[in-house]
C-alpha positions in Angstrom: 220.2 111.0 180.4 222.9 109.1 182.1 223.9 105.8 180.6 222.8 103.9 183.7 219.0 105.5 183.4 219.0 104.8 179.9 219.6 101.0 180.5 217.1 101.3 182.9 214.9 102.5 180.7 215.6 99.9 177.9 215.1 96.9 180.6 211.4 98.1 181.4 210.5 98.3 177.6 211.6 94.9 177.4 210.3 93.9 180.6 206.6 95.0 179.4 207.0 93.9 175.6 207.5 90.1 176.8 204.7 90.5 179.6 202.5 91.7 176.4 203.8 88.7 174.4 202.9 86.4 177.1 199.5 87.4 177.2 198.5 87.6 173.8 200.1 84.1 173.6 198.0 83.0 176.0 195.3 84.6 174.5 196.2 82.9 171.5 196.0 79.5 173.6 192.4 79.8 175.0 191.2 80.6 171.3 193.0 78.1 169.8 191.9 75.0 172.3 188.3 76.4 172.5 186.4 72.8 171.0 182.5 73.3 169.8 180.2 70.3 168.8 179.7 69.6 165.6 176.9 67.3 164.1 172.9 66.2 164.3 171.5 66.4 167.5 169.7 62.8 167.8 170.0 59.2 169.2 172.6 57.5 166.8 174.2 60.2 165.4 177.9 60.7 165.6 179.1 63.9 167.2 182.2 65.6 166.5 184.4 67.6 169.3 186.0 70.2 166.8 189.0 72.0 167.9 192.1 73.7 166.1 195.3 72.2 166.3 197.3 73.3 169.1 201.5 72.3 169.8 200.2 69.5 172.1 197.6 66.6 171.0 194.2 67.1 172.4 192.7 65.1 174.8 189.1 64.8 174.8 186.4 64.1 176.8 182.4 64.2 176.5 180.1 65.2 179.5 176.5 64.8 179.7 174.8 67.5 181.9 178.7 68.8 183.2 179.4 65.2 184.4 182.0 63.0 182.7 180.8 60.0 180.2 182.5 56.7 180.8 184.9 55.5 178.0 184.0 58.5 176.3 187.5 60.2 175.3 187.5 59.8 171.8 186.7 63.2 169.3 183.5 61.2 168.0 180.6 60.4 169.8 177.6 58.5 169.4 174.5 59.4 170.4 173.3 57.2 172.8 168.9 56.9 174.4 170.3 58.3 177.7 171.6 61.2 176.1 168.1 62.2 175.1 166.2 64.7 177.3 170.0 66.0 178.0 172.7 68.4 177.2 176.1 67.2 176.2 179.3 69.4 175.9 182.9 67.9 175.0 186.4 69.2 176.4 189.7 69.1 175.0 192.1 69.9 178.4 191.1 72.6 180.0 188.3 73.9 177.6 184.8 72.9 177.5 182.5 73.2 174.5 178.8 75.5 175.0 176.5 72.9 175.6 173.8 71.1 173.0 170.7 69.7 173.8 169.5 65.9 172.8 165.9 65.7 171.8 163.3 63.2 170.0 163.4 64.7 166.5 159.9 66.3 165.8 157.4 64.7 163.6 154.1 65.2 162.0 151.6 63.6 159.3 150.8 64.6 156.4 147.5 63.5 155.3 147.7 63.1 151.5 143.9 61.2 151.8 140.8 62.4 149.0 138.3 64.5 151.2 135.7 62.8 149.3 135.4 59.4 149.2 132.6 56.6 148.4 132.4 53.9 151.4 131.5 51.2 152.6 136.0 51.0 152.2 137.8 54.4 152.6 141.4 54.9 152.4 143.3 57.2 153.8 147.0 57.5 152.8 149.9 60.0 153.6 153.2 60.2 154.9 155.1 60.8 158.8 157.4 63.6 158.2 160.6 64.2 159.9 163.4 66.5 160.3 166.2 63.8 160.7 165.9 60.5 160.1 162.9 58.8 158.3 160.1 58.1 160.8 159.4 54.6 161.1 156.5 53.1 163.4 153.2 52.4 163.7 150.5 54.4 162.1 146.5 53.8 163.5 143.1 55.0 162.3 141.0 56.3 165.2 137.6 56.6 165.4 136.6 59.3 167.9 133.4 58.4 169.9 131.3 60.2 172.6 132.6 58.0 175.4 135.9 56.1 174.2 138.0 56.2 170.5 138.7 52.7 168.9 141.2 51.5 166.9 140.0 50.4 163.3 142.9 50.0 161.4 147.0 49.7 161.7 149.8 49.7 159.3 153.7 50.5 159.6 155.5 53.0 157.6 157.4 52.3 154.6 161.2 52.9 153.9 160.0 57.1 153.2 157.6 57.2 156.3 154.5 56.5 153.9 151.3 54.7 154.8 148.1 53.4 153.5 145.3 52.7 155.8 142.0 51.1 155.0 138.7 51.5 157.1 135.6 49.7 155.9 132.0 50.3 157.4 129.4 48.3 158.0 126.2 50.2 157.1 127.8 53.2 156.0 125.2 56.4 155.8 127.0 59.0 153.7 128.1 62.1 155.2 130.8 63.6 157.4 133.1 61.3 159.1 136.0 62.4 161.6 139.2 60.0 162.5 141.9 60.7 163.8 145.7 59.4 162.6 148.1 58.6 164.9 152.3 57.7 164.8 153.7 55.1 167.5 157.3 55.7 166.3 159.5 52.5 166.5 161.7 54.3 169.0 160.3 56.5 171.4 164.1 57.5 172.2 164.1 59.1 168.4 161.1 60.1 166.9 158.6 61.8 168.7 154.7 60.6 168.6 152.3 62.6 166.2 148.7 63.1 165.4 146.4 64.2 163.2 142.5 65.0 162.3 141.1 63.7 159.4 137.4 65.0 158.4 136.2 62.6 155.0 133.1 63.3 153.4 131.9 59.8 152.3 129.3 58.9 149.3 127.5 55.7 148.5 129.5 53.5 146.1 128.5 54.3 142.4 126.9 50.9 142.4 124.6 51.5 145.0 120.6 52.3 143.6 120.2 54.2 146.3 121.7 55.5 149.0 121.5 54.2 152.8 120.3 56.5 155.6 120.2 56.5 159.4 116.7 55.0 159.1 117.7 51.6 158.4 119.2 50.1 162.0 120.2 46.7 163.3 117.4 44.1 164.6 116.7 44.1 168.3 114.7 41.4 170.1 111.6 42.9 169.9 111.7 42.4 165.9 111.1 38.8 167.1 113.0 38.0 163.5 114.5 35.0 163.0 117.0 33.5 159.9 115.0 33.1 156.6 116.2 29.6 155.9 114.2 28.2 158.9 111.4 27.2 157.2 111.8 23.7 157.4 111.4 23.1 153.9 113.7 20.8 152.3 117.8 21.3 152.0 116.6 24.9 153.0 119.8 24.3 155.7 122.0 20.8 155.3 122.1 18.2 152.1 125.6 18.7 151.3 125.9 16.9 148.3 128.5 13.7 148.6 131.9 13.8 147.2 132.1 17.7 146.5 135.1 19.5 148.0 134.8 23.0 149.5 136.6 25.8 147.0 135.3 27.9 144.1 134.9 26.5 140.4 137.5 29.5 139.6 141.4 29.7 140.5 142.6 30.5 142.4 140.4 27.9 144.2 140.8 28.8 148.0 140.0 32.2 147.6 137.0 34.1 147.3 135.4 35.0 144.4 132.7 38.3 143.7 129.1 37.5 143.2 127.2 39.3 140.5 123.9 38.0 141.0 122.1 35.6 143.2 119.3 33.6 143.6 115.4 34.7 142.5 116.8 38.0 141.1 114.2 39.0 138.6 114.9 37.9 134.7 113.1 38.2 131.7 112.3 34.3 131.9 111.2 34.5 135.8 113.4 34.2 138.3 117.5 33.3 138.4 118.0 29.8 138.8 121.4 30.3 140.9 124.0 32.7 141.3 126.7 34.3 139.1 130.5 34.4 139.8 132.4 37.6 138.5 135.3 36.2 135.8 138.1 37.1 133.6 138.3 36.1 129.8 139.2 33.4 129.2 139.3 31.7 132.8 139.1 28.3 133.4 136.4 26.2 134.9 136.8 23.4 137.1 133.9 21.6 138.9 133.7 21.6 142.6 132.2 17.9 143.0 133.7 14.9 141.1 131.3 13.1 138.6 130.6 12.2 135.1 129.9 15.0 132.8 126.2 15.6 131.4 126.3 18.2 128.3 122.9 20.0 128.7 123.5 22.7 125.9 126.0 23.0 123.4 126.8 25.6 120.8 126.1 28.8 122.0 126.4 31.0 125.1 123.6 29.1 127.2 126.1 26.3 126.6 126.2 24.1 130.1 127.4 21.2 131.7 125.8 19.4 134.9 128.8 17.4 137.1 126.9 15.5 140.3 125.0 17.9 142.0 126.3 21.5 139.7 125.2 22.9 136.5 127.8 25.0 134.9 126.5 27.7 132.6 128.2 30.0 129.6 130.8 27.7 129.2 132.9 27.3 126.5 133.0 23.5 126.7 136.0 21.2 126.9 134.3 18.3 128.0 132.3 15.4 125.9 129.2 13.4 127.4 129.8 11.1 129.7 133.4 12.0 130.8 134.7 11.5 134.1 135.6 14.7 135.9 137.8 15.4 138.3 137.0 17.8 140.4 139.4 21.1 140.6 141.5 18.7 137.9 139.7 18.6 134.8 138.9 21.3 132.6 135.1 21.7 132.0 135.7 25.1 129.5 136.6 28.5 129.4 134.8 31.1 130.1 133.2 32.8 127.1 134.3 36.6 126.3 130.9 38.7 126.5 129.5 36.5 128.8 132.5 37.8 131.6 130.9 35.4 134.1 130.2 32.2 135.4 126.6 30.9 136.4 126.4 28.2 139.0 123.4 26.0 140.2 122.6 23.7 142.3 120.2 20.8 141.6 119.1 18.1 143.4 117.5 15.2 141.4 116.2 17.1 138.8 117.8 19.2 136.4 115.3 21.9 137.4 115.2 21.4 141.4 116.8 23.8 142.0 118.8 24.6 145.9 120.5 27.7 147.1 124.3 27.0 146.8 124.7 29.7 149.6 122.6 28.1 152.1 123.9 26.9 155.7 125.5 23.7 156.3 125.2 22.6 152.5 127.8 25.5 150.9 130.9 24.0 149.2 131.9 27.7 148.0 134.5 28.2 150.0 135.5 30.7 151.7 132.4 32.9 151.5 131.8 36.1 154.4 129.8 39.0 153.5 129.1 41.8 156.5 127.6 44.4 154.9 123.6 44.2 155.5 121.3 45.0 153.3 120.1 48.3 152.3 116.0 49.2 152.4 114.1 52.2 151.1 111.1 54.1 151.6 108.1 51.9 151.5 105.1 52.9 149.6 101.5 52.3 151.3 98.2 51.5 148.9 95.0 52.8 150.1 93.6 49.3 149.9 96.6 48.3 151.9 99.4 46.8 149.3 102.8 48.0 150.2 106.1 48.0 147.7 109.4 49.0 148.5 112.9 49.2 147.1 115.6 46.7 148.3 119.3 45.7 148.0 122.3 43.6 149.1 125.7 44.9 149.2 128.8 42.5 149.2 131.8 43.5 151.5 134.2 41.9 149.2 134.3 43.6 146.0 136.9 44.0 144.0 136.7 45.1 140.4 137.6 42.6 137.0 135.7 44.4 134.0 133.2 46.1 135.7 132.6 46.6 139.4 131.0 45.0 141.7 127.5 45.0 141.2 124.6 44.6 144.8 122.5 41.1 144.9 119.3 41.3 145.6 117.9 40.6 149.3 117.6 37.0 150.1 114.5 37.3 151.8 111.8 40.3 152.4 109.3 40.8 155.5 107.2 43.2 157.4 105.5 43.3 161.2 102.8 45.8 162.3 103.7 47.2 165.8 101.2 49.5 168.2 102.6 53.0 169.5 103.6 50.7 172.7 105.8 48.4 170.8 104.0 45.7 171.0 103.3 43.4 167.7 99.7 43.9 166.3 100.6 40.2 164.0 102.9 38.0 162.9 106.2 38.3 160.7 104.6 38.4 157.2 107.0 36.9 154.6 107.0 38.8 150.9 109.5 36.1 150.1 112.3 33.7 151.3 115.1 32.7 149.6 115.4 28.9 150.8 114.7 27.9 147.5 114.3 28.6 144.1 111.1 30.8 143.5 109.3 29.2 140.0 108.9 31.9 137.5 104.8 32.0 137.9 105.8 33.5 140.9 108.5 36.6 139.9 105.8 38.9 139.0 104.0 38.3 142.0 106.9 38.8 144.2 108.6 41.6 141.9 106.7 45.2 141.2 106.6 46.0 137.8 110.1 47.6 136.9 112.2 45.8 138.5 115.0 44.1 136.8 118.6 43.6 136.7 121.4 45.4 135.6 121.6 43.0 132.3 123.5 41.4 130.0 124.7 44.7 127.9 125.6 46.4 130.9 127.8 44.2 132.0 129.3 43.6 128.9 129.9 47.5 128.0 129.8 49.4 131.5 132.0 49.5 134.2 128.9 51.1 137.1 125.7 48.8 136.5 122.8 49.1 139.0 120.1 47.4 139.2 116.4 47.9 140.3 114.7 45.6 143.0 111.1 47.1 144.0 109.5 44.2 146.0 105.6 43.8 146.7 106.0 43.7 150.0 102.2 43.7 151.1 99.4 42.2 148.3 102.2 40.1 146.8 103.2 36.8 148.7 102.2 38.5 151.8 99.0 39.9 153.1 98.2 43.2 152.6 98.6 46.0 155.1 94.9 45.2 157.2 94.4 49.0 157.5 90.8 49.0 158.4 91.4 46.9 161.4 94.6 49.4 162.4 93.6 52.8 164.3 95.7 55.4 165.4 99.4 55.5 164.9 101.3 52.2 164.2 104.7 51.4 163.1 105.1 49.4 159.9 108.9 47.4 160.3 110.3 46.3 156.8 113.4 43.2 157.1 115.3 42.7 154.6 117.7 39.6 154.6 121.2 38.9 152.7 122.3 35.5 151.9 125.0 35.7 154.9 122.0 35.9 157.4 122.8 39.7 157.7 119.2 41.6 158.5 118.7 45.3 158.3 115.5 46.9 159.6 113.7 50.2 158.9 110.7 51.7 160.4 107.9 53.8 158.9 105.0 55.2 160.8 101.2 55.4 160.1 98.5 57.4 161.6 95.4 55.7 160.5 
């Protein structure tokens, strides 16, 4: 080969070496500059447009959905609410990043709630999961109806997306119950909305005698019932006594207090002359109306002290005769230790006219609400037409100190005879009324035999005490059933009365 072909030759080599230079260069170039975005893909977080270091520095720039965001140039970004629903991609020159998408971050509950619970309160607990941040919002309790779901109960999570949500039913009949739980995140723009079913088998509480069933309903106007204090005896409703100041005998003052026992229950001595307030040991005891102090009994648990219109019993007394008391200032005593309550009546005059402290428009406890209605069982007809059933108040407010919560018994018991028609075949027939104190002649006449209370040992050594109230609820205070003059199928209607004015009914039919 001549010299000139040969440096021919020689410049082509070259000539195609630096072409293949350039290109892989360039090559090099588009890998090199390629950014991709780094980071979680939610409102708030910060995104990172991540590109390797080229000869030139980068300039960036973020786009949401291929268009440009204003004053976004920097290599962070923060996730803003118009970016959710949408894809955002970032460029450095020339290069653009594969596009990521911005949604709500996905959440769900977790129910954490016993299947099996005893009412009338269930809780239901759990926590809002979430694959980002912690959920926070609102959770609600749901309860799903035929025509329309209701709202029961509300609560916002806590700092781990936990909740705790409380449900208490008026009248509960045990069984299967199904709610529904639902989160109302805090921001729509970064935590989705969630549900979730909740089935709870629910038992009566362990204090109940018996339980409630479907057969015991609400009053209607055809009961032709009215409150059992309208009598229009005396201070059934009204004689507030002078001077006394509403509150409890018990701190803290302004807030209410359990009930163990009421009015009329049955005792061993009659009937209970007024009504006993759950207490710690040793609690103080304060007196609700100001007045000079009367000791009644010393020495011993009966130990009591009347103040105006009060008597205070099973007091551990720090009081002499005859000392002024202030009310909610003086000390009366202490609670005594086996005792673990306090008993409270109400005189007027006498130290053995005895009122009902809960009665309307003369109660100074206060505040005082109980909504859950009484509870009535199966009633029992004689042949000769005497009729007994099985009774029993439940409070809505009970909480537990030594033992829990024990049921009253009713305030007041009655029955009506209705034809197949509905109409009323007699009058409302009162087994008793709680107005006023019931004189012990009168307990076993109003009382079957058998009933009693929990007593004084339960109490002191059990935490579940239930007692027994089996009324004479035809043949006692009342008439008796007049079956001979009854023909064909009627409906027998037992009421039963708390002392809140609550009245459940239930119905039991007789083909005579």
């Amino acid at each position: 080969m001549g010299s000139r072909a040969l440096a021919l030759a020689l410049l082509l080599v070259c000539s195609l070496a630096g072409a293949a230079d350039a290109l892989a260069a360039h090559a090099r170039a588009s890998e090199v500059l390629q950014p991709r975005v780094e980071g979680a893909l939610y409102k708030g977080a910060t995104l990172r447009c991540s590109v390797e270091p080229g000869d030139q520095p980068p300039v960036f720039a973020w786009l949401r959905d291929g268009a440009p965001i204003d004053g976004a140039s920097a290599e962070t970004y923060v996730v803003a609410g118009a970016d959710v629903g949408h894809v955002l991609a970032c460029s450095v020159g020339a290069a653009t990043s594969e596009a990521v998408r911005i949604d709500v971050v996905v959440t769900a509950i977790v129910d954490r709630s016993a299947s099996v619970q005893r009412g009338p309160t269930l809780t239901l607990r759990g926590e809002v999961s979430s694959e980002g941040p912690t959920a926070a919002g609102q959770v609600r309790l749901i309860t799903i109806g035929r025509t329309r779901s209701v709202v029961v109960a509300r609560t916002t999570t806590d700092e781990r997306g936990g909740y705790v949500l409380k449900r208490s039913i008026s009248g509960l009949v045990p069984g299967q119950i199904s709610l529904r739980v639902d989160f109302a995140p805090a921001d729509p723009e970064l935590h989705a909305a969630a549900e979730q079913d909740v089935t709870l088998k629910t038992l009566s509480p362990a204090t109940y005698p018996f339980a409630r069933v479907a057969a015991d309903r609400r009053v209607n106007v055809a009961d032709g019932v009215v409150p059992f204090w309208t009598d229009r005896n005396w201070c059934a409703v009204g004689c507030r006594p002078a001077g006394a100041i509403n509150g409890w005998p018990l701190k803290p003052f302004h807030e209410q207090h359990a009930l163990r026992a009421g009015l009329n229950e049955r005792r061993l001595s009659g009937s209970h002359v007024g009504i006993d307030i759950m207490a710690t040991w040793p609690q103080a005891i304060y007196a609700i109306q100001s007045g000079y102090a009367h000791i009644l009994h010393a020495g011993d648990s009966a130990a009591r002290v009347r103040v105006g219109n009060y008597i205070y019993w099973h007091v551990n007394l720090r009081v002499h005769e005859g000392q002024f008391v202030r009310a909610y200032t003086t000390v009366l005593g202490y609670t005594l230790r086996w005792m673990r309550h306090l008993h409270l009546s109400e005189v007027s005059g006498s130290n053995s006219n005895y009122l009902n402290p809960l009665r309307p428009g003369g109660r100074v406890l206060t505040p005082w609400t109980d909504t859950e209605p009484p509870v009535v069982g199966r009633v029992s007809v004689g042949r000769d037409g005497s009729a007994t059933v099985e009774a029993f108040d439940p409070q809505s407010f009970a909480p537990q100190i030594y033992y829990e919560t024990p049921v009253l018994a009713p305030a007041a018991l009655a029955y009506r005879v209705f034809g197949a028609n509905g109409a009323a075949l007699g009058r409302l027939e009162w087994a008793f009324r709680g107005s006023h104190w019931l004189p012990n002649a009168l307990a076993a006449t109003v009382f079957a035999p058998g009933a009693h209370s929990p007593g004084f040992f339960c109490f002191a050594r059990r935490v579940v005490c239930r007692p027994v109230w089996t009324y004479r609820l035809a043949g006692g205070l009342a008439p008796r059933l007049p079956l001979a003059a009854l023909a064909g199928r009627v409906r027998l209607t037992v009421y039963a009365w708390d002392w809140a004015g609550n009245v459940t009914a239930r119905d039991t039919w007789l083909n005579l």
